[in-house]
N, C-alpha and C positions, 0 to 999 in steps of 0.2 A: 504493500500500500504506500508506504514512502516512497518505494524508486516511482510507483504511476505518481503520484502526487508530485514530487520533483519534477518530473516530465512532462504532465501538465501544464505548470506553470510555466516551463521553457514553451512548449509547443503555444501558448495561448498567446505570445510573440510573435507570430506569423500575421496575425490579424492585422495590426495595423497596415505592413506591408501591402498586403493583400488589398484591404480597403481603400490605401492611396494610391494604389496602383489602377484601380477601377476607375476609381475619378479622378485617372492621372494628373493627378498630383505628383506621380513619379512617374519618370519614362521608362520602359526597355531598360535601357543603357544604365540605368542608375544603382542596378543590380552587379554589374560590371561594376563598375567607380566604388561602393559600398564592398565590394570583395577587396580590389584594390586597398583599401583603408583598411580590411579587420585584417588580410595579412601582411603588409607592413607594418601597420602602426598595434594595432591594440591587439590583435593575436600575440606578438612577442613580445606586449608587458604583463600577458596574462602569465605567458612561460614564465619570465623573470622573478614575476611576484611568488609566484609557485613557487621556485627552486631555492627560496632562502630561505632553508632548511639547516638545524644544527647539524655539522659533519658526524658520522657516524662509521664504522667499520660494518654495520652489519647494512645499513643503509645502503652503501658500497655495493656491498655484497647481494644484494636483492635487486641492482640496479642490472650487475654483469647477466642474474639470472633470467630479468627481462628480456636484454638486449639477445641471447643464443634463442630464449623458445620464440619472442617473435618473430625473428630472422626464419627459423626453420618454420612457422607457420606462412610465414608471407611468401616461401617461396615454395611449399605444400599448395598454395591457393593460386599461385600460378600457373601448374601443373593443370590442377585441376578445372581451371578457368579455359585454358585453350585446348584440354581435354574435350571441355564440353563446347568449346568451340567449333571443334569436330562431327560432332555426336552430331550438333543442333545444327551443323552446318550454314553458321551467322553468315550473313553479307561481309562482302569484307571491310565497307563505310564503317561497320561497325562492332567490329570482330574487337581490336583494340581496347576501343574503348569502354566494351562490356568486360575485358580482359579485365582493364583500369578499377574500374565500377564493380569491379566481384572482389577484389581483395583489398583494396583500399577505403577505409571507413574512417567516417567523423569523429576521430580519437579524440580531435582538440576540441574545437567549438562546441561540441555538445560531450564528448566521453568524461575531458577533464572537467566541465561543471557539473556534473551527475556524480562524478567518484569525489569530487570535493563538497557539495552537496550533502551526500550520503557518508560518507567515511573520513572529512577531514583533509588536511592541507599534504599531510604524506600519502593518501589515498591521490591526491591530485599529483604531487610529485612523480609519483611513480605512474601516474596514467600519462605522465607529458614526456617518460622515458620511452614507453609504449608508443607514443604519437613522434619520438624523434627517429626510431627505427624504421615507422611507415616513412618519415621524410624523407631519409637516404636513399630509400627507394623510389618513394612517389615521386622526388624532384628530380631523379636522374633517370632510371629504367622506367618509370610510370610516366613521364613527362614526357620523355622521346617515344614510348610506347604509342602514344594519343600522336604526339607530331606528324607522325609516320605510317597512321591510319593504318593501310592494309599492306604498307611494306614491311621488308622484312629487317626485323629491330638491330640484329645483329651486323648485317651491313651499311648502316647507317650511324651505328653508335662510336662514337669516340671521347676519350680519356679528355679532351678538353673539356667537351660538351657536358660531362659527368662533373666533372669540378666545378664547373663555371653555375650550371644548375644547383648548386651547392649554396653558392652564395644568395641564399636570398634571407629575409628578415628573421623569416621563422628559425629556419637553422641554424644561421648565428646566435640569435636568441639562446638555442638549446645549449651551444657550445658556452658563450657568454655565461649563461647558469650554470654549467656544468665547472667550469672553472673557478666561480666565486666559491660555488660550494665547498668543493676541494682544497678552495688554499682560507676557506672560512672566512670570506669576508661576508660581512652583511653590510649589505646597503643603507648609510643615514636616512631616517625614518623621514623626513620631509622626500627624499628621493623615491623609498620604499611605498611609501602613501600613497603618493602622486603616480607610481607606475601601478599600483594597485586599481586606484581608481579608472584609470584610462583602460585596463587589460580588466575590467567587470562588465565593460562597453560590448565587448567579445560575442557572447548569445545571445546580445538581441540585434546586433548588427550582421549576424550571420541569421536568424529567423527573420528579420526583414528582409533578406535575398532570397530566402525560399519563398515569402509571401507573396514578393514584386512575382515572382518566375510564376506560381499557383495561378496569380490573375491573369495571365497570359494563355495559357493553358484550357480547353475544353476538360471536363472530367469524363467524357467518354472517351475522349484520346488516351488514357491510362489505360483502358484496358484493348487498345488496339495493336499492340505486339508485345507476343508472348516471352520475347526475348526479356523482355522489362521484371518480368516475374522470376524466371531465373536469376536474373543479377540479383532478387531480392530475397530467396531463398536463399541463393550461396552466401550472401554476405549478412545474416539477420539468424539464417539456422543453422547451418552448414559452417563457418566459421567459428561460432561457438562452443559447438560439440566437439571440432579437431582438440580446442584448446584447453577443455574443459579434459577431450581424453588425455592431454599431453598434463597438465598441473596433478591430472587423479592421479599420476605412475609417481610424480616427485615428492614420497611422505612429509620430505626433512625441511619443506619450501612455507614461508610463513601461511597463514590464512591468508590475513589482506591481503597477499601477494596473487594469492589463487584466484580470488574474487573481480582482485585490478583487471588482472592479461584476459580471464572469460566475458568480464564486461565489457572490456573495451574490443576484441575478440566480435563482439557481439552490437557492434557501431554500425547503423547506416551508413549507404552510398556518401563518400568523402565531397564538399563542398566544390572543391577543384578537379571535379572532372567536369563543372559544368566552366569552370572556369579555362580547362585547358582546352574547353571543346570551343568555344567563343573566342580564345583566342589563336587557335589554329584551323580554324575554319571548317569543326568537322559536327558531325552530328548532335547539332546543341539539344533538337529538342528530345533526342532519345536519355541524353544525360541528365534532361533536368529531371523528364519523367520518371527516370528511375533514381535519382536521388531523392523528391517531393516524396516518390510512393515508400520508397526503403524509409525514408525520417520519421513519415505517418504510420507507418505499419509498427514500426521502433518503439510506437505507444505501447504497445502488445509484447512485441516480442522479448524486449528488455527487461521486463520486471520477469515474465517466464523466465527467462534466461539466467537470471539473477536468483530466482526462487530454487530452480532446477541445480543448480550449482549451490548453492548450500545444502540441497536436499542429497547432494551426490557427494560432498565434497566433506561436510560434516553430519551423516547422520546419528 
């Protein structure tokens, strides 16, 4: 009842979006410009505020445990994304980008304020460690992935391109936290406050991108390719369950720890596939629709996911 209650109130943030977007009041475009802002500016003061956390050995140690199981779950879901690529034999406009949309989930904007929400400020720490492993990914293989549509990723990718994708607000962000934490600085509280405040801006500037996108949208467009429903299974029930089997084998791994990787494990379609599809010119309205439906369905599926994982993990 807490996690829907929590989520709830995040989801009832869409509305205005929504509403100003009917009597546009806001354009199209404004959904773009608003993504622009929450991940250079207040997405990486969300990270910073998060990660000024006392240094800890065992903190440490629960961070290295994140970073090996998400790694082998992200690239488990790769497998199995163009697995079923195969199977379902997608177009190839949009083969990628459901690749994209099947493993990569809204860790930050909506994971880390649910696990901070629910379980506190090291609950968020360790879901923004979670969210910095999806970004290695999403902003180098996941980003050229979408670039390159139906080509083939391998002959296009190069070792600049991967670094250079590297550099952008979020990731620095993660590095910057990660290094304070380690040599234990904390931030002067007039500084700390002030990036606090700006990085709580975070979920309702990302729920008003999905409400601008929703009014744009017929709702029987939603249920007019089935491919949409896949991307929403694999990434809502199918990613959960991997993670959920992978933390039941680890006895010696904290609780919170188990709870973090299967919730966030269990994230909707990631914000920036709608945003890499807009700005590589590929199928925007297949990514919004399965982001909008994966976020809304997220109502359901998360607290499930959340119940089912304590009911498996501590019975």
């Amino acid at each position: 009842m807490i996690i829907a209650l929590a989520l709830i109130k995040i989801f009832v943030m869409i509305i205005p979006g929504y509403v100003a977007r009917k009597f546009n009041t806001f354009k199209k475009s404004t959904s773009i410009e608003l993504a622009t802002v929450a991940t250079t500016v207040t997405y990486p003061c969300m990270i910073l505020s998060s990660m000024q956390l006392d240094y800890s050995s065992q903190v440490v140690k629960n961070a290295l445990i994140i970073v090996l199981i998400f790694t082998i779950l992200i690239l488990v879901l790769l497998l199995l994304a163009k697995l079923l690529v195969k199977i379902k034999n997608i177009n190839v406009n949009q083969s990628n980008l459901f690749i994209f949309m099947s493993v990569f989930g809204n860790t930050g904007m909506i994971g880390v304020v649910v696990l901070n929400s629910l379980f506190g400020q090291e609950a968020a720490f360790y879901g923004i460690l979670c969210d910095a492993v999806y970004d290695i990914f999403m902003f180098s293989v996941g980003m050229q992935m979408v670039k390159m549509g139906g080509s083939n990723i391998k002959d296009k990718f190069r070792k600049k391109t991967f670094l250079r994708s590297l550099m952008n607000p979020c990731f620095v962000s993660v590095i910057l936290g990660l290094l304070l934490f380690s040599a234990q600085i904390s931030l002067p509280n007039v500084f700390k406050e002030s990036i606090e405040i700006i990085g709580s801006a975070t979920p309702a500037m990302a729920m008003l991108i999905l409400g601008i996108q929703l009014a744009t949208i017929p709702i029987k467009d939603f249920f007019s390719n089935s491919i949409i429903f896949w991307t929403c299974f694999l990434k809502l029930l199918v990613t959960p369950f991997l993670a959920l089997l992978i933390v039941h084998q680890v006895t010696w791994m904290p609780d919170l720890l188990k709870l973090v990787i299967v919730i966030q494990a269990g994230m909707p379609v990631a914000l920036s596939s709608v945003v890499f599809a807009q700005k590589f010119d590929r199928d925007i309205d297949f990514a919004t629709k399965g982001t909008l439906l994966s976020t809304l369905l997220s109502i359901v599926t998360i607290p499930i996911t959340a119940i089912c994982a304590q009911y498996v993990l501590f019975p």
